[in-house]
N, C-alpha and C positions, 0 to 999 in steps of 0.2 A: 545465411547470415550476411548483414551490410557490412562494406568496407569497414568500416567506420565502428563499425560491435565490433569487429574482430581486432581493431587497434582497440577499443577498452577491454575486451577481454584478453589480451597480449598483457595490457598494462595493471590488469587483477580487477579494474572495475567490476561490482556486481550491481545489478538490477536492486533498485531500493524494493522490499519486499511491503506490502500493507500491512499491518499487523491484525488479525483476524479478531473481530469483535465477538465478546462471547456470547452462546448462545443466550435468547430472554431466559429466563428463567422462570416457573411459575411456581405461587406459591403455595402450598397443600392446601383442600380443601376444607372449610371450618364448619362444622357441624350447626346449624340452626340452634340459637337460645332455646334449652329444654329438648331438644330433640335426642341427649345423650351421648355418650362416645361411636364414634363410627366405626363402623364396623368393615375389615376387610374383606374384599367380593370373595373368597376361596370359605371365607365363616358362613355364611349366606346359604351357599351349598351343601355346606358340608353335615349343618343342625339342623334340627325344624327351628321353625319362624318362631321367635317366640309373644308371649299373647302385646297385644297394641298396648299402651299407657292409655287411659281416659283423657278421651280428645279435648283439648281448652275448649273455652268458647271462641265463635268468631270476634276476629274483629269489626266491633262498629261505630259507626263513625259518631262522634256526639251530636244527640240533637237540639234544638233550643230549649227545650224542657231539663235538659242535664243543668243538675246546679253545680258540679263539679266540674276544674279545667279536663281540657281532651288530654287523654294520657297523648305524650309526645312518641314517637313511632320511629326509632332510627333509621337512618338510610340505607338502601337498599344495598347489600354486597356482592355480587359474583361470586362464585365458589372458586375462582383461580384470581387471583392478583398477577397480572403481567409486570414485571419489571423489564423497561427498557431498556437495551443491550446500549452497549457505549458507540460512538460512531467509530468504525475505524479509520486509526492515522497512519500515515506513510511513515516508514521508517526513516530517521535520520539517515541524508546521505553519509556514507561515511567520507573520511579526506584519504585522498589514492595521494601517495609522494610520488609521483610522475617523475620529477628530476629526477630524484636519488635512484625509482629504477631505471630510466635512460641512463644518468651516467655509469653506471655498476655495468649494461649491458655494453655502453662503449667501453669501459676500460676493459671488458674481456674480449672485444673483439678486435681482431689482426689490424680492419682495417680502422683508418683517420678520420671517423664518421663524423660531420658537423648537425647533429641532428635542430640543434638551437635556430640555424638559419635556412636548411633545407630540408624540403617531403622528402624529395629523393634519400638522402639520409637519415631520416625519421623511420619512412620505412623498411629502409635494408636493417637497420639494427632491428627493427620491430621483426626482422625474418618475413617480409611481406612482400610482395611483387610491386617495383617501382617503375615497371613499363610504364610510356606517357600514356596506354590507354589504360592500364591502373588507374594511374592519377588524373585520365580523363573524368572514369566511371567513377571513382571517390568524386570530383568533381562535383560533376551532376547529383551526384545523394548527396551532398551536401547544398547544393542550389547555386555554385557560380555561377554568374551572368553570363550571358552566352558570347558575349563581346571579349571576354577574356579566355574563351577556349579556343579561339580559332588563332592560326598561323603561328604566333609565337608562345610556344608552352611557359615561357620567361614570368609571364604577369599571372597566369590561369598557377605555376606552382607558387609565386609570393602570396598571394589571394587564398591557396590552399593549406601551405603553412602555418599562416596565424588563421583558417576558421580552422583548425585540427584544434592548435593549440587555444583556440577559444572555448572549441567543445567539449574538449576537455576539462577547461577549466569548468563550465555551465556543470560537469556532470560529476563533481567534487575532484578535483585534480589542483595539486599547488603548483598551481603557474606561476613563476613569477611575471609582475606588471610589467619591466623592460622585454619579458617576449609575447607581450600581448601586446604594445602598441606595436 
């Protein structure tokens, strides 16, 4: 798992789920005008056949000699009607209170954690390793510029603290705006 799942999933985020559309559905097959009730395949087998009805005539098409209109011929139906499944939607992100559990988890722990203004303290309350190659490799999965990872960790953790607490916020989290500029 990335750094960075494992602070959402520390802080209870879950993966928005798609909501599964339902299968199409089709609709029973409709016996041909005159053709009678249909009969299920297990009756078929199970009785003799019984005798045909006397076959209609064909249909023929009018010719110009008919004095009478052409009888009209309904359209053509399929034996299954497909009905289209709905697309599916993502689930509404839910809102994660990030504050309220940062602060709950600072006020249980011993130490004076300022998670508001430092990684380093973001993630020791988070119970996560805040070695600077921690916060190097969080770093890089998150995409700092490489001008701010080299010699002073000073700018590479300000640059790291607010895209945390940016991505957080991107992934339903109530940030407040004073810790996002």
């Amino acid at each position: 798992m990335s750094l960075f799942g494992t602070i959402l999933e520390k802080l209870g985020f879950k993966k928005p789920t798609a909501q599964t559309a339902p299968k199409t559905q089709t609709a029973p097959a409709k016996p041909a005008p005159g053709a009678g009730p249909a009969k299920p395949p297990q009756a078929a087998q199970s009785r003799p056949a019984p005798q045909a009805a006397p076959a209609k005539p064909a249909y023929r098409p009018p010719q110009a000699s008919d004095s009478r209109p052409a009888p009209s011929m309904p359209p053509a139906r399929s034996s299954t009607a497909d009905i289209p499944a709905a697309p599916a939607k993502p689930a509404p992100v839910p809102m994660v209170d990030v504050v309220g559990k940062l602060e709950k988890l600072a006020a249980e722990n011993s130490q004076k954690l300022n998670w508001k203004v430092s990684i380093v303290d973001l993630l020791k309350l988070l119970d996560m390793d805040s070695s600077l190659q921690a916060r190097k490799d969080l770093a890089v999965e998150l995409g700092c510029p490489p001008e701010l990872m080299g010699g002073d960790s000073a700018n590479m953790n300000i640059w790291l603290h607010k895209t945390v607490l940016q991505k957080l916020a991107e992934n339903g989290g109530n940030i407040p705006k004073e810790l996002l500029d």
